[in-house]
matplotlib code that plots the C-alpha trace (Angstrom):
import matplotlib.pyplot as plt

x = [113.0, 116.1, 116.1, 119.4, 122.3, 122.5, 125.9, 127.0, 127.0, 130.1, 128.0, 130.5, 133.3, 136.7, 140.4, 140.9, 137.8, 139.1, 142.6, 140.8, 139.0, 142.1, 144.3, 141.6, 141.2, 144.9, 144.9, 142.6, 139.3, 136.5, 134.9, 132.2, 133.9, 135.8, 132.2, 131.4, 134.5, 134.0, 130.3, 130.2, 126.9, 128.5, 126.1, 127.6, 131.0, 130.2, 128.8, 131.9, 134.0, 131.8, 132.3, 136.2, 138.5, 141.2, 139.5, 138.2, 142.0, 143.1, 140.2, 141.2, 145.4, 143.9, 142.1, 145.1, 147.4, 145.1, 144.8, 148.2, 148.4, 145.7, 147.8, 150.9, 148.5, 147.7, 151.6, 152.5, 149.9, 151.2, 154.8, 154.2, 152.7, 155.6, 158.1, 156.7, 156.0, 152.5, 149.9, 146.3, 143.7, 141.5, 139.2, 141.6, 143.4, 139.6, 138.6, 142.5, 142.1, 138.6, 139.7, 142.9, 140.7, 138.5, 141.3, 142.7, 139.6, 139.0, 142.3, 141.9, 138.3, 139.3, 142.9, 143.1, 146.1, 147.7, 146.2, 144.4, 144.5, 148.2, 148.5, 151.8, 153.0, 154.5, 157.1, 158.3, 160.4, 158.5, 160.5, 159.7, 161.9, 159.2, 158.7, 154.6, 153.7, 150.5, 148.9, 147.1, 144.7, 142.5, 139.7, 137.2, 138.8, 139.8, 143.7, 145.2, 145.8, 149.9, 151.9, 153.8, 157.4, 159.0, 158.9, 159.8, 157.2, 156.6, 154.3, 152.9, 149.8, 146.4, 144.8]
y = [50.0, 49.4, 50.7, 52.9, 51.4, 52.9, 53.5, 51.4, 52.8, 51.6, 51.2, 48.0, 49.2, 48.0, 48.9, 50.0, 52.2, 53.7, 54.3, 56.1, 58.7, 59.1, 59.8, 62.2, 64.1, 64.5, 65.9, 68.7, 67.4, 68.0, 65.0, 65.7, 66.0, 62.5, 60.7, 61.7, 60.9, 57.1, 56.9, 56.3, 57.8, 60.3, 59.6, 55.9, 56.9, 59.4, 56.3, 54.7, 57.4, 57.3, 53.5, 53.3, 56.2, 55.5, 55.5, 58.9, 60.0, 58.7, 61.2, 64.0, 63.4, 63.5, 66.5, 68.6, 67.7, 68.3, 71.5, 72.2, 71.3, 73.8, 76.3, 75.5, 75.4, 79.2, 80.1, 78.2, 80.1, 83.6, 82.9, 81.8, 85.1, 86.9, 85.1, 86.1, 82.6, 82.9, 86.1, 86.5, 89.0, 90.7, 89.2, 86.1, 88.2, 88.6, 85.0, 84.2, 86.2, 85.5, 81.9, 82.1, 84.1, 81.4, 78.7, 81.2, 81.6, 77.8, 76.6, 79.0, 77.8, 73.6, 73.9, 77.0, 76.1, 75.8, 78.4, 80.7, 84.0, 85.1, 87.8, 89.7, 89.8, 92.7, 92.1, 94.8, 95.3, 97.7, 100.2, 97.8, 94.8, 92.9, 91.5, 92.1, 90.2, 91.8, 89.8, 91.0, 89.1, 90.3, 87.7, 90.0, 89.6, 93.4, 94.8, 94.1, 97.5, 98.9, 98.3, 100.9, 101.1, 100.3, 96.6, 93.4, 91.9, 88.5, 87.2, 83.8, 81.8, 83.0, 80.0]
z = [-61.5, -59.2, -55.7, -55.2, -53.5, -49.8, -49.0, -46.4, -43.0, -40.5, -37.0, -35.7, -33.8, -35.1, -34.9, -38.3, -38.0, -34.9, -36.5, -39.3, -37.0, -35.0, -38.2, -39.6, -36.1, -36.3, -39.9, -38.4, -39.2, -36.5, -34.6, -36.4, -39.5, -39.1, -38.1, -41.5, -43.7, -42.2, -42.3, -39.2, -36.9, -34.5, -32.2, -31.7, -31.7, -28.9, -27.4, -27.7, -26.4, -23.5, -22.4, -23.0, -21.4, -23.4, -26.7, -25.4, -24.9, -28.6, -29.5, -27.3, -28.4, -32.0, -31.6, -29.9, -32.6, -35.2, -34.0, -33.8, -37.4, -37.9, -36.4, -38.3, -41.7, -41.1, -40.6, -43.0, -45.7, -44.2, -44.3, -47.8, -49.2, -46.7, -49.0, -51.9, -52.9, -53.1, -53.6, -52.6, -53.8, -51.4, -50.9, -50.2, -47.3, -45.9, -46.1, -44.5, -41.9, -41.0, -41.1, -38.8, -36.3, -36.0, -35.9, -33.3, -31.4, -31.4, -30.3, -27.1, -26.7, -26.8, -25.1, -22.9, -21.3, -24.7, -26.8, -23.8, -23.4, -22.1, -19.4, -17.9, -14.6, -12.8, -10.2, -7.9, -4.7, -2.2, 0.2, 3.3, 1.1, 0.4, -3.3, -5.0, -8.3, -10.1, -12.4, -15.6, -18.6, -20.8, -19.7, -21.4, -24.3, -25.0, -24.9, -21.8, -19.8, -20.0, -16.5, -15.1, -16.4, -12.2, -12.7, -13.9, -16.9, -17.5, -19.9, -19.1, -19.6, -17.4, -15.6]

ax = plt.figure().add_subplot(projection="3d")
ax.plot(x, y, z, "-o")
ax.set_aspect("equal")
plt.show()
């Protein structure tokens, strides 16, 4: 009786390997998710990351684009059903919308400043001439409260 092949594991750290994780990251697979596709223990590449700052930024770049592509994926699969180039049952629009919330919910959780929650700013002139800005987010992740209708909005990014 033959002993099963193990498959082979890729624990030496290379060029081509790190290209590989880099161009599966940006396709929108996870860290995790790319550790696996190569084989390759997470665990060591984490070690990696941790002894070479600008393999950790290759990673981090790889990441945000992958979750731009992510993004894009989900607009792309609406706009296709918009145009009428494509149908889902039920059930489908459940599992599309569950999945773009997630993607959505994600993106604001990894890249804030890209994908955070957006607030609105009211601007306003006061009798005395002086100039206010209010500035409102739904941190708490609820529906952001109306402004009155005497000022200027602007919609912007909350830090």
């Amino acid at each position: 009786m033959t002993k099963p092949k193990r498959e082979r594991v890729e624990n030496r750290r290379n060029k081509r390997l790190e290209d590989k994780l880099v161009e599966l990251m940006h396709d929108g697979l996870s860290f995790s998710q790319a550790c696996r596709a190569c084989r390759t223990p997470r665990e060591t590449v984490t070690y990696w990351r941790d002894q070479d700052a600008e393999l950790d930024e290759r990673f981090r770049n790889a990441t945000t684009l992958g979750m731009s592509r992510l993004n894009d994926d989900v607009l792309e699969r609406y706009q296709a059903v918009i145009d009428g180039d494509n149908s889902w049952s039920k059930e489908q629009v459940a599992a599309m919308r569950d999945y773009s919330q997630h993607v959505r919910w994600l993106s604001s959780k990894l890249y804030p400043k890209q994908y955070g929650e957006k607030g609105m700013a009211q601007v306003g002139k006061q009798q005395d001439g002086s100039i206010t800005l209010t500035w409102m987010t739904n941190g708490s992740g609820g529906e952001a409260q109306a402004l009155p209708d005497d000022g200027l909005l602007i919609e912007g990014e909350a830090e």
